[in-house]
C-alpha positions as CSV (number, residue, x, y, z in Angstrom):
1,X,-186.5,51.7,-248.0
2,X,-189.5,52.9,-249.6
3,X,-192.4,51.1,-251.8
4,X,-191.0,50.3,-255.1
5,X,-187.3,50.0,-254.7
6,X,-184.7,47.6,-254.1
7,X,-181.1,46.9,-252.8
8,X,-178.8,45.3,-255.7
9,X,-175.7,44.1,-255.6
10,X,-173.9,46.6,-258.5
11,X,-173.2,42.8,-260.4
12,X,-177.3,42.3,-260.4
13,X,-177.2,45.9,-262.7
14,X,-173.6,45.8,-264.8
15,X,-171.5,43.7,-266.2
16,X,-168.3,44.2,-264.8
17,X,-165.0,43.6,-266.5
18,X,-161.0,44.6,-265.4
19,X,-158.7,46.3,-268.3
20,X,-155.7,45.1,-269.5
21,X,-152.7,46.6,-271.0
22,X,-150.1,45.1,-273.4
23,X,-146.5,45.1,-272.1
24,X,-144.4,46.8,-272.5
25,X,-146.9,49.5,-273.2
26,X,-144.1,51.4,-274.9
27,X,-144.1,48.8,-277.4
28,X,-147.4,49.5,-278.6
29,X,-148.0,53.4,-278.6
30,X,-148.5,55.3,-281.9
31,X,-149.2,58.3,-283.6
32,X,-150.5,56.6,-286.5
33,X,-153.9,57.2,-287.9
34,X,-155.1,53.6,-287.8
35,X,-154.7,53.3,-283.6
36,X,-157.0,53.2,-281.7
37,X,-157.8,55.4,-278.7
38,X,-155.7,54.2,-275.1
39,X,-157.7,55.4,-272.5
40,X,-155.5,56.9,-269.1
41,X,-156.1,58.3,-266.1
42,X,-154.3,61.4,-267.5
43,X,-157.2,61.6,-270.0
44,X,-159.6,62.4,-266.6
45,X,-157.7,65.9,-265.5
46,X,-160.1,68.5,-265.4
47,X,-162.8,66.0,-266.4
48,X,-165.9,65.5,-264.1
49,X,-168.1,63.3,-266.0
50,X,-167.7,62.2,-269.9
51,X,-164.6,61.1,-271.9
52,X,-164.7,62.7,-275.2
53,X,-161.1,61.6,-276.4
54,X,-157.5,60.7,-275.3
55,X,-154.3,61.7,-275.9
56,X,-152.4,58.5,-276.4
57,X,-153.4,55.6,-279.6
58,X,-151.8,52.1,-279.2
59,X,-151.4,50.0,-282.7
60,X,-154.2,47.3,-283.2
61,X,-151.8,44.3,-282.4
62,X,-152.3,46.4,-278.9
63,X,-155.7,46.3,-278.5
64,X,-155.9,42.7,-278.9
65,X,-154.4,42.5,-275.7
66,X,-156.5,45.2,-273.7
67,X,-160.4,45.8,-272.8
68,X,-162.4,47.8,-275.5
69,X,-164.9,49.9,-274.5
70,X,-167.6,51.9,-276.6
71,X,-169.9,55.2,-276.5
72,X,-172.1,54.8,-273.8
73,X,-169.9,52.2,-271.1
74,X,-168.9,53.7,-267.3
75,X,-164.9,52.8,-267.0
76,X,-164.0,53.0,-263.1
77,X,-160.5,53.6,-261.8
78,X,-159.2,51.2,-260.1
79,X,-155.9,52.2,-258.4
80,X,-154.8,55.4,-257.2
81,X,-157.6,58.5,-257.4
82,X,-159.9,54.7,-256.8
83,X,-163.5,54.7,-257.3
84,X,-163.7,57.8,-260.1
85,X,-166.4,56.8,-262.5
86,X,-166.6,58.4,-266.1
87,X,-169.1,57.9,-268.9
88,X,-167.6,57.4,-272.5
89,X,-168.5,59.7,-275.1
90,X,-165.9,58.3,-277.6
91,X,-164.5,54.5,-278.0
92,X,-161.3,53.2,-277.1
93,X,-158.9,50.2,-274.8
94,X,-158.5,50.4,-271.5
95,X,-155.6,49.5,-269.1
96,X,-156.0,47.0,-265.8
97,X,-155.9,50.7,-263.8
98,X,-159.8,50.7,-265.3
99,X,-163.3,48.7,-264.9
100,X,-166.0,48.9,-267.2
101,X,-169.1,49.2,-266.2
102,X,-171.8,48.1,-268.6
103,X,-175.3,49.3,-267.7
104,X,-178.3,46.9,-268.0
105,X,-181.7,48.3,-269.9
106,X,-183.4,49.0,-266.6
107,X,-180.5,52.0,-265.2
108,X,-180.5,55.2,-266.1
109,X,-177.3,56.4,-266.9
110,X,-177.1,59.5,-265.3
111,X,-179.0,57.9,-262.2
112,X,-176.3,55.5,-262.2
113,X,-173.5,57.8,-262.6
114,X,-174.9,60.4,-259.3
115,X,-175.1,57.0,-257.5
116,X,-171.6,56.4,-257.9
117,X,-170.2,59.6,-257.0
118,X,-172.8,59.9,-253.6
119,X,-171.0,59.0,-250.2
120,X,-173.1,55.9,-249.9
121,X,-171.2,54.3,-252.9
122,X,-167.8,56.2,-251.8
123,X,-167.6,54.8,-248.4
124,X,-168.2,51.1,-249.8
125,X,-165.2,51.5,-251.8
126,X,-163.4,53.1,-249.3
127,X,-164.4,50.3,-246.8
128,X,-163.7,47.3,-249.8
129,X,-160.4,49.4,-250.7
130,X,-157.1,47.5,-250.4
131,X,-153.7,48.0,-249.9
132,X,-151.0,49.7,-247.8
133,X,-150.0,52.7,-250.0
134,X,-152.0,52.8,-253.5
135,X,-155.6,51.2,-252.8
136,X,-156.7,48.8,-255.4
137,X,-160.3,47.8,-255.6
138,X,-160.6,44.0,-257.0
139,X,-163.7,43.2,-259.4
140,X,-164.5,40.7,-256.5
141,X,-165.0,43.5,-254.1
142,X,-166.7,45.7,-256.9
143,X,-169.6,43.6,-257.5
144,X,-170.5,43.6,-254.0
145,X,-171.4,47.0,-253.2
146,X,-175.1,47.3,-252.3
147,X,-176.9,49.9,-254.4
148,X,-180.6,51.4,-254.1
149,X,-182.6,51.1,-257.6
150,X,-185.7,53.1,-257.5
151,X,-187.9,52.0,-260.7
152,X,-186.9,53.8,-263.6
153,X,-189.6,56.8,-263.8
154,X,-188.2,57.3,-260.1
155,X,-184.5,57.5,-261.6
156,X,-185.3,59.9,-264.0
157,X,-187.0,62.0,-261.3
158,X,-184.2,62.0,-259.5
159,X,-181.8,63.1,-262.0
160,X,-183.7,65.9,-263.2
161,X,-183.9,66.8,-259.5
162,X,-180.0,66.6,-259.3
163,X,-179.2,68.0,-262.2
164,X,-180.9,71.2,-261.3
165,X,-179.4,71.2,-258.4
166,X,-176.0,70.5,-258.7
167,X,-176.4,72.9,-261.6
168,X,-177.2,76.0,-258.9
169,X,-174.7,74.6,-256.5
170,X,-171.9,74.4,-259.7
171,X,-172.5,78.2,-260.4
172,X,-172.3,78.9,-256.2
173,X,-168.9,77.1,-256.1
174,X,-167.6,79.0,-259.2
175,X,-168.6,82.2,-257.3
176,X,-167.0,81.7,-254.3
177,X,-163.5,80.6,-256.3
178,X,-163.4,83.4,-258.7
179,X,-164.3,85.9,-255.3
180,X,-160.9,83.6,-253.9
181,X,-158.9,84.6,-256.8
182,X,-160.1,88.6,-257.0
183,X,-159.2,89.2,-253.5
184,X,-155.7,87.8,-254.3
185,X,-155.9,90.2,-257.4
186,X,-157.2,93.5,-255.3
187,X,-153.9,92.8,-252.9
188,X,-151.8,92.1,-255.9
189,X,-152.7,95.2,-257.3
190,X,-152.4,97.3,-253.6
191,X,-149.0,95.7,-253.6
192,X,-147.9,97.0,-256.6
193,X,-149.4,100.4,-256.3
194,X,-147.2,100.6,-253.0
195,X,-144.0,100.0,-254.6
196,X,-145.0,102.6,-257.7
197,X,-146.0,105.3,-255.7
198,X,-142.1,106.9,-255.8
199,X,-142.1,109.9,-253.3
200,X,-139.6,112.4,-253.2
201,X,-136.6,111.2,-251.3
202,X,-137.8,107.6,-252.9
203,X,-134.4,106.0,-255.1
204,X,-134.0,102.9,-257.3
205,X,-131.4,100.6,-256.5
206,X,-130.6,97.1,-258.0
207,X,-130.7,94.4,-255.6
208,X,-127.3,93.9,-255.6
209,X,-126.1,97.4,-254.8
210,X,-128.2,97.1,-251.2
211,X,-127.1,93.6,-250.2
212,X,-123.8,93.0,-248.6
213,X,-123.6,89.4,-249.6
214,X,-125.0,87.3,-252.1
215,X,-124.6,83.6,-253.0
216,X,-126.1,80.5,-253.8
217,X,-125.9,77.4,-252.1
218,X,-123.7,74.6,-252.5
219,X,-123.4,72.7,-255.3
220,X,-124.2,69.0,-255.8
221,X,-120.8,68.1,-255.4
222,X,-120.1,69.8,-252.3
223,X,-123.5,68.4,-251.0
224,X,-124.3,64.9,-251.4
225,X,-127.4,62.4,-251.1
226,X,-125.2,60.6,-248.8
227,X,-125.2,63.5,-246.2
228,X,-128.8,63.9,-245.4
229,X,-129.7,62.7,-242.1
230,X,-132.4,62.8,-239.5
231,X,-133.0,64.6,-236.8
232,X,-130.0,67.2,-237.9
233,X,-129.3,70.7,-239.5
234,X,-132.0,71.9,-241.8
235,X,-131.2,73.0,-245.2
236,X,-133.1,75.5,-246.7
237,X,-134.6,74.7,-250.4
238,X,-137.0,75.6,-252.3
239,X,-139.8,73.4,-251.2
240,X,-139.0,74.4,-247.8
241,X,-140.3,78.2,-248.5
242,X,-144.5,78.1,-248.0
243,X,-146.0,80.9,-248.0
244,X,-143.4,83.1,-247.2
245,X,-142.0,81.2,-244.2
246,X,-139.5,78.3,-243.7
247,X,-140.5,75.3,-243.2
248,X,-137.8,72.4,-242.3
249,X,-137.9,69.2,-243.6
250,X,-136.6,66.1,-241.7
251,X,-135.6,64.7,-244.6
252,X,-133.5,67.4,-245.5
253,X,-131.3,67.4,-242.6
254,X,-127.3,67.4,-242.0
255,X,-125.0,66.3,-239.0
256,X,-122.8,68.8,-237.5
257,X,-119.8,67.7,-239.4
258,X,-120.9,68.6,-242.3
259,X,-122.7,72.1,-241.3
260,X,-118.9,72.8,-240.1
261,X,-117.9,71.5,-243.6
262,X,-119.9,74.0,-245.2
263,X,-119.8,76.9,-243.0
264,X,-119.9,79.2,-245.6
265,X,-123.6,79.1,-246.0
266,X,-124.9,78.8,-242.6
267,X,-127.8,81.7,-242.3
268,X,-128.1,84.4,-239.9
269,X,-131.1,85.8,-238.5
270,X,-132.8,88.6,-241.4
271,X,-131.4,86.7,-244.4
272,X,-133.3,86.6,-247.2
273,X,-134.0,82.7,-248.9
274,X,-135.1,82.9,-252.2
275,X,-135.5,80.2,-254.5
276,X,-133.7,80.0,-257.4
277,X,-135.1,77.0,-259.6
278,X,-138.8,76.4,-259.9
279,X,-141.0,78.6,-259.0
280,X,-140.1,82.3,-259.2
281,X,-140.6,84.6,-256.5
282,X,-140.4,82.2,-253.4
283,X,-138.9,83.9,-250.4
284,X,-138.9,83.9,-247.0
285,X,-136.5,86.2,-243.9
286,X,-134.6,83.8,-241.4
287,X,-136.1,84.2,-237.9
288,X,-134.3,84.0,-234.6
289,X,-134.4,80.2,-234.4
290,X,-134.0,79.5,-237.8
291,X,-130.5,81.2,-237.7
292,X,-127.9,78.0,-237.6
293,X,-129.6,76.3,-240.6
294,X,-128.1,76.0,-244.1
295,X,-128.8,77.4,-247.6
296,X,-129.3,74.3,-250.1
297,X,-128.3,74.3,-253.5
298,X,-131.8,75.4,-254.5
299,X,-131.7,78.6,-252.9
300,X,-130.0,81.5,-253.0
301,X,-129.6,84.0,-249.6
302,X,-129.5,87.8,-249.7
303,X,-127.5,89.2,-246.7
304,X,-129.1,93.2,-246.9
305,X,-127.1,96.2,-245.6
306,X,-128.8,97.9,-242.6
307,X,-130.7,101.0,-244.1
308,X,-133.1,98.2,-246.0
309,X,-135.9,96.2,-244.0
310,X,-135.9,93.0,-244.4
311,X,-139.8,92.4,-244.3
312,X,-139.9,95.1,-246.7
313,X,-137.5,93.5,-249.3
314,X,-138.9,90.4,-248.9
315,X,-142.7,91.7,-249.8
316,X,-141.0,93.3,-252.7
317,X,-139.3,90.2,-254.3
318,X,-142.4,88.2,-253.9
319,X,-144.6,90.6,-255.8
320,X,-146.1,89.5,-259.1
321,X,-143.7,92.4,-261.3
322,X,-140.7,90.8,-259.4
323,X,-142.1,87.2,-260.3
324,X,-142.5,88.1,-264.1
325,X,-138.7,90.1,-264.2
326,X,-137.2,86.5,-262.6
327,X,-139.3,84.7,-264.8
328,X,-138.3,86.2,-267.6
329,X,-134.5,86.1,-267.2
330,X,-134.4,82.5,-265.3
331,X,-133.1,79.9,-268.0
332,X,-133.6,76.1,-268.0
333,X,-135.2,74.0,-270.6
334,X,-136.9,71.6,-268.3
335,X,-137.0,73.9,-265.3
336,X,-136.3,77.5,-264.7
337,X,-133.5,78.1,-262.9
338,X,-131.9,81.8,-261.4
339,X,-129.0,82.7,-262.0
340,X,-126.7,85.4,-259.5
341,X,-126.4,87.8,-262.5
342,X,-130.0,88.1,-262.8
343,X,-131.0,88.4,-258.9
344,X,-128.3,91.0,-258.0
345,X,-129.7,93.5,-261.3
346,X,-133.5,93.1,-259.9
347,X,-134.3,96.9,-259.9
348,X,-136.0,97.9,-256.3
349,X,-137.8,100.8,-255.3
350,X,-136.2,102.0,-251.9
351,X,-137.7,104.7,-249.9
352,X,-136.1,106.0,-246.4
353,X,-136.2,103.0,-243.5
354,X,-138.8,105.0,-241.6
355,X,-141.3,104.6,-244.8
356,X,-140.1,101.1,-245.9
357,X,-141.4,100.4,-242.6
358,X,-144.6,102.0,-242.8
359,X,-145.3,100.6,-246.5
360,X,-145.1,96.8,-244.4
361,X,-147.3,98.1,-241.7
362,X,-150.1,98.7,-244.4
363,X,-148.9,95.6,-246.7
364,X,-149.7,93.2,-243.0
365,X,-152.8,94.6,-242.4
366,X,-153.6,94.4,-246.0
367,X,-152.8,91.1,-246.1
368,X,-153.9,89.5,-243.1
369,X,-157.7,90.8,-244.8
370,X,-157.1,89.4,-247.9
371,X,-156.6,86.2,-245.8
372,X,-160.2,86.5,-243.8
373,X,-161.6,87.0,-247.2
374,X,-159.9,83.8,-248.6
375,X,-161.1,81.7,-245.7
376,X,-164.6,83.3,-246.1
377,X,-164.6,81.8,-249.7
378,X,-162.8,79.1,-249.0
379,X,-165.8,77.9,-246.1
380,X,-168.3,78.8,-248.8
381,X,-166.4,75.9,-251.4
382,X,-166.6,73.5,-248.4
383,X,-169.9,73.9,-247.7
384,X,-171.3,73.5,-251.1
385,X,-169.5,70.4,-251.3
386,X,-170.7,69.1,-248.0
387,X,-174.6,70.5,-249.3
388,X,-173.6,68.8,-252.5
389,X,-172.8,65.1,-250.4
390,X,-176.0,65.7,-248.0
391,X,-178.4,66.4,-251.2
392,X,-176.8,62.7,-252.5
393,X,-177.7,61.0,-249.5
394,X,-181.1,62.3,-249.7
395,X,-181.4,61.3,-252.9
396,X,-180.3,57.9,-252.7
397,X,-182.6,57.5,-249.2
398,X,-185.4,58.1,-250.9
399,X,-186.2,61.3,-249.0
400,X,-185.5,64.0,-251.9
């Protein structure tokens, strides 16, 4: 430790209080102009520091029952996403899901708030942390973590340091996402050139004129809750299409029985699943081993006639001009859902086999460096937020 500072429990430097919430919380939210400001964790999405206002009010006869916090206090959450800390910029009442921390004269705030965030304070929470499936820190447990206080001029060094810093390391991180995001855009726009570029023998078809067979999965009253089992039948739904491959789930599995019951939708090998609620464009072709399993009632499956590759067809539907035509005609107020009508009058560009083939050969390549160029970018966001841990432990040493 060096000359000047100390080790303080966080008690010795806050005052640390637990939120509390009215119940039934219903009961007290308003729109009203005289409520006050109910601070959530919802109120923290996309925020990395300060709280400049929330999207809930509860009534005053409310607040009487919470924790109010003003301008200036750190509120701590204290279940779930544990440990975040935040810095008010507005007033407001906070749920038990919160602390507030209030600072004593001799902190810096900002100091105070790096501190928090750095890996020495992390791993004390993570260590105090308890509980089997949402951690909850108690204030008990709070007000023991061991923190370093430098004198203040030493803070404020400190932060300046950081700041500048994390400042460079910000714009770095931005960089390498935005380069994540064009590369998908330059493929994107590759994949879309490939499908415009109509030779001469090159027709249009709808989807449904070049499949042989198309239908949806069962319904939910031919498929039950009741007949999911382990260690069965997979069946194929949307969440089970990643990335343009299937990936079973074992909870969404079915005994033999009932794959015989509903023999009508067992796949074959070079099927096409698409999903037909959700997200648009989700697709993936049945391999070898995969052929056995079932269609859910989520998807739909495309069986194609035998002058149309399937790895072709499949790159097709999951373009971005296919995902805005199935966007636009899916219907669903609370989700989007596709309907057979729709799917079967998706126009497709369809060139000779020998060139469909060729057009997938360039596509693969294509793709597979659009992929090294993700994970390029994708190691550069890691290692800024590993330089961004190292430079807090520094910090917090003594040795920046």
């Amino acid at each position: 430790m060096k000359k000047g500072w100390e080790l303080k429990r966080l008690d010795e430097v806050c005052i640390v209080e637990r939120g509390s919430s009215p119940r039934p919380i219903k009961d007290y939210l308003t729109t009203s102009k005289d409520g006050v400001n109910w601070i959530k964790i919802g109120d923290t999405k996309g925020v990395e520091k300060y709280i400049y206002s929330t999207k809930e009010k509860i009534t005053k006869e409310g607040a009487k029952q919470s924790r109010f916090v003003k301008e200036g206090d750190f509120i701590l959450t204290n279940s779930m996403s544990f440990g975040n800390p935040y810095i008010m910029k507005t007033e407001g009442y906070i749920h038990d899901g919160w602390f507030v921390l209030r600072l004593k004269n001799h902190i810096d705030a900002e100091y105070f708030w790096y501190l928090l965030v750095s890996p020495l304070v992390r791993e004390q929470f993570d260590t105090l942390a308890s509980g089997a499936i949402v951690k909850n820190i108690s204030s008990d447990l709070v007000k023991k973590v061991i923190l370093p206080i430098p004198p203040l001029p030493e803070q404020q060094r400190i932060v300046a340091l950081l700041d500048e810093t994390f400042a460079a390391l910000t714009k770095v991180h931005a960089n390498a996402e935005r380069n994540q995001v064009n590369a998908r855009e330059v493929f994107e726009a590759a994949l879309a050139k490939m499908y415009e570029n109509a030779g001469e023998h090159w027709e249009e078809k709808n989807l449904g004129d070049i499949a042989s067979q198309m239908q949806t999965g069962p319904f939910g009253s031919t498929l039950h809750k009741s007949d999911y089992v382990e260690n069965g039948i997979p069946v194929i739904n949307p969440q089970n299409l990643v990335d343009g491959r299937i990936v079973p789930l074992q909870k969404m599995m079915v005994s033999q029985k009932t794959k015989e019951r509903l023999s009508r939708y067992i796949l074959q090998e070079k099927d096409i699943v698409l999903a037909r609620r959700g997200e648009m464009g989700r697709c993936a072709i049945v391999e070898k081993e995969q052929a056995g399993w079932l269609c859910g009632s989520g998807s739909f499956v495309v069986r194609i006639k035998k002058e149309v590759d399937a790895n072709y067809l499949v790159r097709y539907l999951s373009s971005a001009k296919v995902k805005r035509i199935l966007q636009k005609g899916s219907v669903g107020t609370t989700m989007d859902n596709l309907n057979q009508g729709i799917l079967s009058q998706v126009p497709v560009p369809f060139p000779p086999l020998a060139e469909q083939r060729a057009i997938v050969q360039r596509l693969d390549a294509l793709a597979a460096e659009t992929r090294r160029l993700e994970e390029v970018y994708q190691s550069k966001v890691e290692a800024v937020e590993e330089l961004r841990k190292s430079v807090l432990q520094k910090a917090f040493n003594g040795d920046l």
